[in-house]
C-alpha positions as CSV (number, residue, x, y, z in Angstrom):
1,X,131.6,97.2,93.2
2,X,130.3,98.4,89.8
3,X,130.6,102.1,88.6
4,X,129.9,103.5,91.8
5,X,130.4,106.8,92.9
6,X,129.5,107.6,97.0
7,X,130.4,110.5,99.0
8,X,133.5,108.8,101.1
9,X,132.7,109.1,105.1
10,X,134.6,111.8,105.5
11,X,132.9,114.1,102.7
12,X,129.1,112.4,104.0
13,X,130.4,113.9,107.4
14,X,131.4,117.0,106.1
15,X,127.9,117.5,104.9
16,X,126.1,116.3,107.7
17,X,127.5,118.2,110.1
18,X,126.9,121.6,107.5
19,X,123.2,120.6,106.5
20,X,121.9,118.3,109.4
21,X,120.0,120.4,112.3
22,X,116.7,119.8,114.9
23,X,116.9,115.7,115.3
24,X,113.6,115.0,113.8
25,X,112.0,111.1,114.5
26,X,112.2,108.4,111.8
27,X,109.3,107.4,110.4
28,X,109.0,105.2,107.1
29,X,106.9,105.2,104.2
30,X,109.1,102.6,102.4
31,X,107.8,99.6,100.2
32,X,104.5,100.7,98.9
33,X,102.9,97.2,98.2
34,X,101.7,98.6,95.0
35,X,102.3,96.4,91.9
36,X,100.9,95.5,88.4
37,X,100.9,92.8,86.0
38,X,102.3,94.7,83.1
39,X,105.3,96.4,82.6
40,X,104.6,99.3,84.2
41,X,106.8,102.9,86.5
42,X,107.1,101.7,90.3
43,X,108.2,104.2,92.8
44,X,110.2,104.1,96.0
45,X,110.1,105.8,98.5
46,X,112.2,105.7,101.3
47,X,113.6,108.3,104.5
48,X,112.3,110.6,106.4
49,X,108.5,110.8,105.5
50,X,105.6,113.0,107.2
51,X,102.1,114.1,106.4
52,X,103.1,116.2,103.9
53,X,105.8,114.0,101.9
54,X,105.8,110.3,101.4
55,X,109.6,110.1,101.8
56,X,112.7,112.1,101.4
57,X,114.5,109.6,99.2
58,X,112.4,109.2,95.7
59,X,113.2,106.8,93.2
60,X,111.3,105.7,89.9
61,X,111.6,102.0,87.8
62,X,110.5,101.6,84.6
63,X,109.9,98.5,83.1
64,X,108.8,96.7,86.3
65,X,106.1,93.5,86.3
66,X,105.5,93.3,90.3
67,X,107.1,93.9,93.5
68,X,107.2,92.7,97.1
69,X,109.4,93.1,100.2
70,X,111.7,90.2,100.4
71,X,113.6,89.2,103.6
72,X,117.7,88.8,102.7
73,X,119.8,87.2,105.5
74,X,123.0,88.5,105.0
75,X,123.9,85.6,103.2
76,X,121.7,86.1,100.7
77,X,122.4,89.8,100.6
78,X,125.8,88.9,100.1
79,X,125.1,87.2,97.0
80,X,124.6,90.9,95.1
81,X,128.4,91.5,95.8
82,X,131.4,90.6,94.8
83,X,133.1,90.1,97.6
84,X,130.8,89.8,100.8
85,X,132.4,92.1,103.2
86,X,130.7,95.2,101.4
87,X,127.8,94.3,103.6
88,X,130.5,96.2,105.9
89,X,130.5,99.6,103.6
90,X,129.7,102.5,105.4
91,X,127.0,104.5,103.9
92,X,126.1,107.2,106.5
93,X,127.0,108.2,110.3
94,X,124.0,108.4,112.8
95,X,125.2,111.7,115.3
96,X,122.1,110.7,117.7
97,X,124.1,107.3,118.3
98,X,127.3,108.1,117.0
99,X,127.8,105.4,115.0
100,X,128.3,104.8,111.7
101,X,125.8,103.2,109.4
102,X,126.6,100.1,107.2
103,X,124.9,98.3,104.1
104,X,124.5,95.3,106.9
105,X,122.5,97.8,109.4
106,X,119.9,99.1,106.7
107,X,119.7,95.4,106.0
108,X,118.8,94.5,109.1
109,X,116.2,97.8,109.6
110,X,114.4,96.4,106.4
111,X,114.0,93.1,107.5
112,X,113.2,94.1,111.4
113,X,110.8,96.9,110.6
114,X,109.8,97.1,106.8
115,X,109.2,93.2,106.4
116,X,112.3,92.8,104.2
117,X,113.7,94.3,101.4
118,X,111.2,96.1,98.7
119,X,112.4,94.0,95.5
120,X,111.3,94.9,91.8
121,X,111.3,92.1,89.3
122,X,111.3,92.8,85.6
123,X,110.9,90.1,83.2
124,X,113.2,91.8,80.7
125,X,115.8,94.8,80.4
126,X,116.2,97.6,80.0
127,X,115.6,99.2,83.8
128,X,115.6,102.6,84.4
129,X,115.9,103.4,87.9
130,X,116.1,107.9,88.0
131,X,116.7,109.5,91.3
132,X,114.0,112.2,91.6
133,X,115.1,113.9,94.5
134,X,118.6,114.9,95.2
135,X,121.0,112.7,97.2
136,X,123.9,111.9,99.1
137,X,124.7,108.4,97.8
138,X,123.2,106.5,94.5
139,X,124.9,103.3,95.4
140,X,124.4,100.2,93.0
141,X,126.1,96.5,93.1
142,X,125.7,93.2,91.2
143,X,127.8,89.9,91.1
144,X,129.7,89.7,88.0
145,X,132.6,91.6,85.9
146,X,130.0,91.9,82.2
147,X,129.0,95.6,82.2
148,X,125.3,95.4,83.0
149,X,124.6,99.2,82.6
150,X,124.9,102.9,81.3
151,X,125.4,105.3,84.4
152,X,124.8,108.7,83.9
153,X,125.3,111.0,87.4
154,X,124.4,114.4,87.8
155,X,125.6,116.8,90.7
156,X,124.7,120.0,92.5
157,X,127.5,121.7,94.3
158,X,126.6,121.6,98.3
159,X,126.5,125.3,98.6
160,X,124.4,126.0,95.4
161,X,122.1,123.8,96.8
162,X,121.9,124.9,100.7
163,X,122.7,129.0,100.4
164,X,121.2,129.8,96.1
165,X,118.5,126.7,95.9
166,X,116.2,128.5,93.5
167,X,119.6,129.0,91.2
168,X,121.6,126.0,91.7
169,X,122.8,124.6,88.6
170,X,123.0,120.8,87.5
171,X,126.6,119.7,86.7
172,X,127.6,117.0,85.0
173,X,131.1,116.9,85.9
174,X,131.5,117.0,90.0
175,X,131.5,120.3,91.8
176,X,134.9,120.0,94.2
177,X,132.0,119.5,96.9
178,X,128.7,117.7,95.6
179,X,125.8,115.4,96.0
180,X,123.9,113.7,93.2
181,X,121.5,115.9,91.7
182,X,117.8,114.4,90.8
183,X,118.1,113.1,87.4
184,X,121.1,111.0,88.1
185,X,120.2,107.5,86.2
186,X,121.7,103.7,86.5
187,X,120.4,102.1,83.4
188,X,120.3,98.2,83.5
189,X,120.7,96.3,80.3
190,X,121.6,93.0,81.2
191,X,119.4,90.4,83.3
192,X,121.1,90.2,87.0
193,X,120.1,90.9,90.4
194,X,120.9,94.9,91.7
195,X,121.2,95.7,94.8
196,X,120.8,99.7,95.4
197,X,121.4,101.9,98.7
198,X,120.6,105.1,99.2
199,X,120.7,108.3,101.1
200,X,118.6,111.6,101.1
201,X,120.1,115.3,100.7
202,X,120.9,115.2,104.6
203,X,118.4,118.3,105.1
204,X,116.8,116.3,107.7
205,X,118.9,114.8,110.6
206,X,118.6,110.8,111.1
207,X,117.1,110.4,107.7
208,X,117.7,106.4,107.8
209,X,118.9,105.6,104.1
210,X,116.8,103.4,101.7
211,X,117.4,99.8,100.2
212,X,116.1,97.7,97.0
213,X,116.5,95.3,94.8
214,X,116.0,94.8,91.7
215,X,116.2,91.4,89.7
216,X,115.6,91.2,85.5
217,X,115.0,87.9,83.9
218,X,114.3,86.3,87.6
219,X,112.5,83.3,86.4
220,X,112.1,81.6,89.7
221,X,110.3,84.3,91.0
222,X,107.4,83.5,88.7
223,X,106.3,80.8,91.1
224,X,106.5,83.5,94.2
225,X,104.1,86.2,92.8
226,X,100.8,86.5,94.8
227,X,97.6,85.4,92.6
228,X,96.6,89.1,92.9
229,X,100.0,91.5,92.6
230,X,98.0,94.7,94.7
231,X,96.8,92.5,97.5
232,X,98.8,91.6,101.1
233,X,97.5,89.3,103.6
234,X,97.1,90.9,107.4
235,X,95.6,89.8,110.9
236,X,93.5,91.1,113.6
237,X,94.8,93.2,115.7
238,X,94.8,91.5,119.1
239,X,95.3,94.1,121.9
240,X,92.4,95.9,124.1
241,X,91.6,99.6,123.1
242,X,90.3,102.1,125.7
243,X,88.6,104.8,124.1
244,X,89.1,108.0,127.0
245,X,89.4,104.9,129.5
246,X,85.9,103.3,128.0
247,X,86.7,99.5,126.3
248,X,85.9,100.0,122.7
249,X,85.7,97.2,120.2
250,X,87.3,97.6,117.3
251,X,87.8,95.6,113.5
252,X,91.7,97.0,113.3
253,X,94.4,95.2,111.5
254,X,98.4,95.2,111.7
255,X,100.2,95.7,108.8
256,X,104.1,95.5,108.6
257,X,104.0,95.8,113.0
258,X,101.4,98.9,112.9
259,X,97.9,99.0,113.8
260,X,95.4,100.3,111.0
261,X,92.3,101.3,112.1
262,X,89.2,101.8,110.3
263,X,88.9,105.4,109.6
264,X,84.8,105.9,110.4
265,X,85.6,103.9,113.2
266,X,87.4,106.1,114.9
267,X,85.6,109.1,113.8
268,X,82.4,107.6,115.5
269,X,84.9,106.2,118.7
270,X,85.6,110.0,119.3
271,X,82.8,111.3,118.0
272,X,81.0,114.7,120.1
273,X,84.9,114.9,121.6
274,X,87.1,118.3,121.5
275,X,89.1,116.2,118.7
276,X,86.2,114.9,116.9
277,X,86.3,114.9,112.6
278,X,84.4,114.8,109.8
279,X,84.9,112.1,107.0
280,X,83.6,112.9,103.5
281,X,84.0,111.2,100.2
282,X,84.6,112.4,96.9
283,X,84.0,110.3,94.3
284,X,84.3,112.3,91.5
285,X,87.9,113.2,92.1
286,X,88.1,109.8,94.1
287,X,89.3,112.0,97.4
288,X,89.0,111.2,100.8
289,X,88.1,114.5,103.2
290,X,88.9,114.9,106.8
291,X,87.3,118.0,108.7
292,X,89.2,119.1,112.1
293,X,86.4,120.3,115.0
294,X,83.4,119.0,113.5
295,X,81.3,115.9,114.6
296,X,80.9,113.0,112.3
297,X,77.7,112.0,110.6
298,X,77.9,108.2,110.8
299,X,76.4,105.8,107.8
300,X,75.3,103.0,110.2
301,X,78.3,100.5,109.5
302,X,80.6,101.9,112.4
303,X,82.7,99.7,115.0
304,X,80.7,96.4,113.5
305,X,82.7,93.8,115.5
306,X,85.1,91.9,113.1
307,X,85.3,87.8,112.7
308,X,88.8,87.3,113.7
309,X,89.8,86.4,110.6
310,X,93.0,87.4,108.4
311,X,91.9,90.0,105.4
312,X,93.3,90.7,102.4
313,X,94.4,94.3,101.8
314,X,95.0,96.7,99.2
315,X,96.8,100.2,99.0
316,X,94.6,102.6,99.0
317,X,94.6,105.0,96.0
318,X,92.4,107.9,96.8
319,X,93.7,111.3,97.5
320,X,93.6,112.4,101.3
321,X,92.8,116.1,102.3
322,X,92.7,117.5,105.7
323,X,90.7,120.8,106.0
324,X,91.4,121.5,102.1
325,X,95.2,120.4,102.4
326,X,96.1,117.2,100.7
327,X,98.0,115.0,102.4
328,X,100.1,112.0,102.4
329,X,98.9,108.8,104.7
330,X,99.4,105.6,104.0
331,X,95.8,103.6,103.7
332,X,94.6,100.3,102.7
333,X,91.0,99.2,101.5
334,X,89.8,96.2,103.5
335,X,86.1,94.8,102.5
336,X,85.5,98.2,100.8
337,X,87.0,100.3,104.0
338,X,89.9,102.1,104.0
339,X,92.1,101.5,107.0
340,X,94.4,104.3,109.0
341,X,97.8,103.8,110.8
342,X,95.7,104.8,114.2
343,X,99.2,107.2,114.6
344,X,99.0,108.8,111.4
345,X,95.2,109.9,112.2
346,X,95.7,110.7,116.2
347,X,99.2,112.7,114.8
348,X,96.7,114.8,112.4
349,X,94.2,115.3,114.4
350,X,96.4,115.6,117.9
351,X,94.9,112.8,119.9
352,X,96.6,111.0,122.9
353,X,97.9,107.1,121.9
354,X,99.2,105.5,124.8
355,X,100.3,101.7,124.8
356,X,100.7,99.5,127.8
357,X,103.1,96.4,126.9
358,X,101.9,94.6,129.8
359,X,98.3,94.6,129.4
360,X,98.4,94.7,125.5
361,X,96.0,98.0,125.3
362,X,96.6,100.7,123.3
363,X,94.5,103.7,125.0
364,X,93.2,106.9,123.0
365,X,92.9,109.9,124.9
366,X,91.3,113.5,123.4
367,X,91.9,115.4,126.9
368,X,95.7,114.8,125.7
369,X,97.6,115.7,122.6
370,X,99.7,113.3,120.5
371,X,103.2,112.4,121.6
372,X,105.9,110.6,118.8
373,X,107.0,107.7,119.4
């Protein structure tokens, strides 16, 4: 353990228990798949995430050549610490479960649900990794004694921040009852692998904390990088769809255990509905529009039946506005279309998504509204 500083349990439940309130569901926006070939600022995003934010938890790298989500055993992860039991550590307390939350179970959620560990790789030092949103716990480790980096933390005091937000003040010395103000920095000089944890401003209750790693001067990962750093491979979706109980074939795609749908697709699979929507394209400000209560004016390409085959896909990087509102989805471009989590989309535009296990359908119903998970 490196120059750490972490709320202890006791102070995390202190501030839980005085910020948390309505449960609100977990959903993740974590491990953006976006990368480069130069050196270039990656961002992480991790937490509680909706249509509005892409996460709770916001982190910037400098200085990073690519990045992909990397599966740790514990083992492995084990190999960032000194001493392996910090895999143990306790990082935050979940009141749903009433448990408390170690490194190893935000390990495990990564690897179960995120497919592995987003991990930065930087061919040389230094990197800057700047929390840009405040936090409970900036946690950083790496194997080794050598002083690998300049830390420089910055605090708000809990009750600036929750009762006088628009006047809270940044401290650099700790308030007698804190949490790490955005701005707080872990510069890494030295080539090593990092591991970092951690946790959002506890605003929003079950707010699952966020993991990565980076490595600098990782040679070996030279050999793992994909020919094309933007591009992931996914499959066909396999189950049935029932369009307001009618079979409807459709050229969908799971990514990281979600089905993405193509978005004209399901405008034309609901189209002349009470939940039907417009898609328009802006390609001057490269923005994607979605209009509530309007039919769809279809190009002529809709619900083509796919080949079966795995794609390749990249993030999408247009902007996405609902009825004049941006907001924040995450899309990928397959053969020139851009693909929707089919959840995001019937969330937005409150459409029923059913799923039945044992017949492998997933059913979309506009008489009904849209249910969370």
């Amino acid at each position: 353990m490196h120059n750490i500083t972490i709320p202890t349990i006791k102070e995390m439940i202190k501030l839980n228990k005085r910020f948390l309130s309505t449960v609100v569901a977990l959903v993740f926006l974590l491990g953006f798949t976006s990368v480069a070939f130069a050196a270039t600022t990656e961002t992480f995003y991790g937490g509680y995430s909706n249509s509005y934010s892409k996460g709770s938890i916001v982190v910037d790298l400098t200085n990073i050549s690519y990045k992909k989500n990397v599966i740790l055993s514990e083992t492995e992860a084990g190999e960032y610490f000194d001493n392996a039991d910090s895999l143990n550590m306790v990082m935050d307390y979940d009141y749903d479960m009433d448990e408390e939350i170690t490194i190893k179970d935000i390990l495990a959620y990564y690897n179960n649900y995120n497919g592995g560990v987003p991990t930065y790789y930087a061919d040389t030092a230094p990197v800057v990794v700047t929390a840009k949103t405040a936090m409970r716990t900036f946690y950083f480790s790496y194997k080794g004694d050598i002083e690998k980096h300049i830390y420089e933390p910055k605090y708000y005091s809990f009750d600036e921040y929750f009762y006088n937000f628009d006047n809270k003040q940044v401290y650099t010395q700790r308030p007698e009852d804190w949490l790490f103000a955005d701005g707080t920095t872990a510069i890494l000089n030295e080539p090593g692998k990092y591991i970092f944890v951690v946790t959002d401003d506890g605003l929003v209750s079950s707010s699952f904390a966020g993991i990565f790693c980076v490595h600098i001067g990782d040679t070996t990962s030279e050999t793992q990088a994909p020919k094309n750093l933007n591009e992931i491979n996914v499959k066909p979706t396999n189950s049935k769809v029932l369009v307001n109980g009618k079979v409807v074939e459709f050229e969908a795609y799971n990514i990281n255990g979600y089905n993405y749908f193509k978005l004209r697709d399901l405008a034309q699979a609901i189209n002349n509905t009470e939940k039907n929507f417009e898609v328009t394209w802006d390609g001057v400000n490269n923005a994607i529009n979605l209009i509530s209560n309007k039919p769809y004016t279809p190009e002529g390409s809709e619900l083509a039946k796919g080949d079966g085959k795995a794609k390749v896909a990249i993030p999408t990087t247009s902007k996405i506005y609902k009825d004049g509102k941006e907001i924040f989805l995450t899309a990928y471009n397959i053969n020139g279309n851009n693909y929707f989590k089919l959840r995001d989309i019937a969330k937005a535009f409150d459409i029923g998504v059913t799923w039945d296990g044992v017949t492998n359908t997933i059913g979309i119903d506009t008489s009904i509204s849209y249910v969370e998970e």
